[in-house]
C-alpha positions, 0 to 999 in steps of 0.5 A, a space after each residue: 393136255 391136262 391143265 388141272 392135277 387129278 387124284 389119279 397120278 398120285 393114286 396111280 403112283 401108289 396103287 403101281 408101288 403096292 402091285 409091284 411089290 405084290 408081284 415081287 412077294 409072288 416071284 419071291 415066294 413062288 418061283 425063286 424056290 423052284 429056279 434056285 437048284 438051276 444052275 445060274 446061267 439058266 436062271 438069268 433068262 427066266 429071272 430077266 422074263 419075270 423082271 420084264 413081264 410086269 411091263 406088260 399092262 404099264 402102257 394101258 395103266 399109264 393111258 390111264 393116269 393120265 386120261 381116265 381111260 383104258 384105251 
């Protein structure tokens, strides 16, 4: 259990707002305008994958923040 603040949460918090938001241009800027001719019923799978994909590394960036390991 930590007993003392590290810079990692604060910096962990920052560095996932600035990759997030990386991700959400990319998607924005690759993806939206090949899927926007699809008809909308195909576009709500690939959209909900794309919205759950970014969950992948969270868990091992999340041990991070909290232990200074990977793992």
């Amino acid at each position: 259990m930590r007993k003392a603040p590290t810079w990692r949460i604060p910096a962990g918090i920052l560095l996932l707002l600035a990759a997030l938001a990386v991700y959400a241009g990319l998607v924005a800027h690759y993806a939206a305008p090949w899927i926007a001719g699809w008809p909308a019923l195909a576009q709500v799978p690939v959209y909900l994958a794309l919205g759950v994909v970014w969950l992948l590394p969270l868990r091992r960036f999340l041990i991070w923040m909290e232990t200074g390991r990977w793992g």
